[in-house]
C-alpha positions in Angstrom: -6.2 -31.3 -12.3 -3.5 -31.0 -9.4 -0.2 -30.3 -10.8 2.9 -31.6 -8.6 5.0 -28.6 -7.5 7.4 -29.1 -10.2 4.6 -29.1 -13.1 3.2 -25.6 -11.1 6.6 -24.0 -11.3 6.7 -24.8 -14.9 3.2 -23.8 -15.6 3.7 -20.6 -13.6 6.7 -20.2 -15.7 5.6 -20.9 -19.2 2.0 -19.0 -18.9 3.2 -15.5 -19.8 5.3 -16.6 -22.7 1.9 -18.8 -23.8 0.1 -15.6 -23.6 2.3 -13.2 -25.3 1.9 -15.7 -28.5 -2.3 -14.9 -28.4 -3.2 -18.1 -27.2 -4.7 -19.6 -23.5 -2.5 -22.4 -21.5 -5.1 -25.1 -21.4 -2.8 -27.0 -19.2 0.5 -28.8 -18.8 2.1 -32.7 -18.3 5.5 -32.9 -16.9 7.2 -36.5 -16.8 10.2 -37.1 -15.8 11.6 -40.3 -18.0 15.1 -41.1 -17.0 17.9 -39.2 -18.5 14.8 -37.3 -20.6 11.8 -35.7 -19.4 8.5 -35.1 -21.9 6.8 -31.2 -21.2 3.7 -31.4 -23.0 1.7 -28.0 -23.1 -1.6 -27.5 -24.2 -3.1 -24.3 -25.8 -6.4 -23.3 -26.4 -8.4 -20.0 -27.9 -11.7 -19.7 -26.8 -14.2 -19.6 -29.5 -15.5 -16.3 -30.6 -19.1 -16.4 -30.4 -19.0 -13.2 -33.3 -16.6 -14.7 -35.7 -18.0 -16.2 -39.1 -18.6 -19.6 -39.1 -16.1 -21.5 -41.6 -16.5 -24.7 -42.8 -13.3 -27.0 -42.2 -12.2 -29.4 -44.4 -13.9 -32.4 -43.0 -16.7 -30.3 -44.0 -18.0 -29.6 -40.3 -19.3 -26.1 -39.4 -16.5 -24.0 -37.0 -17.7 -21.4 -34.9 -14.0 -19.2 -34.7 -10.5 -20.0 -34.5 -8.8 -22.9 -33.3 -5.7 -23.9 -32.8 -3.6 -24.5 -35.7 0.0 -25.5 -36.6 1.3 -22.3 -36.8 0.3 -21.5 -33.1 1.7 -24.5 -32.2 5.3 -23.5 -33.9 5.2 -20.2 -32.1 4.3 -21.6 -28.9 7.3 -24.1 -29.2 9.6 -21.1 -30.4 8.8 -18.8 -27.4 9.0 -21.1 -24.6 11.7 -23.4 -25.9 13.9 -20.0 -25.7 13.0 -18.9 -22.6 13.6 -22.8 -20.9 17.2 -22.4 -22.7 17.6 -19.3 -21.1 16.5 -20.2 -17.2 16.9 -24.2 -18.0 14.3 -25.4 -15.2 15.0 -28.6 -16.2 17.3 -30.6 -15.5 18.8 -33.1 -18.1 17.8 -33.9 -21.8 13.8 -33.0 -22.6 11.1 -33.5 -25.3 9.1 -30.4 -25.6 5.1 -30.8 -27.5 3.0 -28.2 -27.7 -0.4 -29.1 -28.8 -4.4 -28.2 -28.8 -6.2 -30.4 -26.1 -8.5 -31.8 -29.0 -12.1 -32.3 -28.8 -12.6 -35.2 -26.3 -11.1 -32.9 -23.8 -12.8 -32.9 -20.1 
């Protein structure tokens, strides 16, 4: 996906902070909407092929450990500070921070 050169200078921003939480930037959307913008970052882990399977609650075998709520929290946490702290954008903005979900590309 080709990123417009505000969405890179937000990705090359954010990726460290995604990082230190343990988690992979799958990627980023960046939509300017007015008077309020929408960042929408996606995190990933890869799956660990040596991890015990576990059985979720839809009752479908998991190989590893996805992403769960609590990543997403921590994600939200870490970067939300540091774009208070260096505001990159400007204006009022929605930050989500989710998994890509299965019917990724």
């Amino acid at each position: 996906m080709k990123l417009s050169n505000k969405s890179q200078a937000l990705y090359d921003m954010i990726a460290p902070a995604v990082e230190a939480c343990g988690v992979d930037l799958w990627g980023i959307e960046f939509l300017p909407q007015g008077k309020r913008s929408l960042l929408r970052i996606y995190i990933d882990r890869p799956v660990d092929e040596n991890a015990e399977p576990v059985i979720n609650e839809d009752g479908e075998v998991e190989q590893g450990r996805g992403i769960g709520v609590e990543d997403c929290v921590r994600v939200t946490q870490q970067v939300g500070a540091m774009l208070d702290v260096h505001d990159p954008i400007s204006g009022e903005y929605a930050l989500e921070v989710s998994s890509p979900g299965w019917d990724r590309p």
